[in-house]
C-alpha positions in Angstrom: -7.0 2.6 2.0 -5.5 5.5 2.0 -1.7 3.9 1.5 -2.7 1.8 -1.0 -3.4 5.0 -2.6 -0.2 6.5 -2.3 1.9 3.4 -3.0 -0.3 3.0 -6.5 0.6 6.3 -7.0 4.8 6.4 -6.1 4.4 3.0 -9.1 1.6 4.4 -11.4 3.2 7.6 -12.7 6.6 6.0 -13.0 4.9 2.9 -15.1 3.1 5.5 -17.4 6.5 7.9 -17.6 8.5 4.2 -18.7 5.5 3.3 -21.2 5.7 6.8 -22.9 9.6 6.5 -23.1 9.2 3.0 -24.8 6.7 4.7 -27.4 9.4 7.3 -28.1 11.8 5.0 -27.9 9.9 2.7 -31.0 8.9 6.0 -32.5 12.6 7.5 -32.7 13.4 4.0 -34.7 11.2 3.9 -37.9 10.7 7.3 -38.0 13.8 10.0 -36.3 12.1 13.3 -35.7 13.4 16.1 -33.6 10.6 16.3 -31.9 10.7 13.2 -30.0 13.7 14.7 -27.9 11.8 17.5 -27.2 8.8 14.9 -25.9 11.7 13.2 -24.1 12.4 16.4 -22.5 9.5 17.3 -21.5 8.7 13.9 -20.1 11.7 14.4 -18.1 11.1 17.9 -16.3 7.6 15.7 -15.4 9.7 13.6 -13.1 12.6 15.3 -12.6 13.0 14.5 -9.0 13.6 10.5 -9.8 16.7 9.1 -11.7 14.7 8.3 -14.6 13.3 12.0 -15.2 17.3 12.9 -15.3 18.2 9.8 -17.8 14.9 11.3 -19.8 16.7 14.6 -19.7 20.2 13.7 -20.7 18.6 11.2 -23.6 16.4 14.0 -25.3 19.4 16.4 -25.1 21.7 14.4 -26.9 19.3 13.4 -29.4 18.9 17.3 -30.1 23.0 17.5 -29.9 23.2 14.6 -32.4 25.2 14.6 -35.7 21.9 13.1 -37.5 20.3 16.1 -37.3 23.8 18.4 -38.4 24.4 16.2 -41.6 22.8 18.3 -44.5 21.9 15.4 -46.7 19.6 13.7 -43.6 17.9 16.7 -42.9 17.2 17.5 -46.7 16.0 13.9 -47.3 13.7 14.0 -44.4 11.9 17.2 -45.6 11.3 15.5 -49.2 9.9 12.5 -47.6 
């Protein structure tokens, strides 16, 4: 019993790490907020020892590097909304 424990838990937290990426995936497309990078972040230093934790990191970097946020007129449009 005690592997089928283990095993459910080596594909449990991956499954719920990939299900909250697709939320901010669906999230960051009808509505970009800075914050979901920083979710994306922190969802990757959960599972940073896996190669989806470090595509987690690199993606909510570069969505807090992105020219979006640097363009004056998005930034002022998205405070008046």
């Amino acid at each position: 019993m005690s592997g089928f424990l283990l095993w459910s838990f080596f594909y449990g937290v991956p499954l719920i790490m990939g299900l909250l990426g697709l939320g901010c995936w669906f999230a960051l497309k009808y509505k970009p907020s800075k914050a979901w990078g920083v979710v994306l972040i922190v969802i990757g230093v959960m599972s940073f020892f896996s190669f989806i934790g470090i595509l987690y990191l690199v993606a909510g970097i570069m969505l807090l590097n992105n020219k979006y946020w640097r363009d004056e007129k998005n930034v002022t449009q998205q405070v008046f909304e």
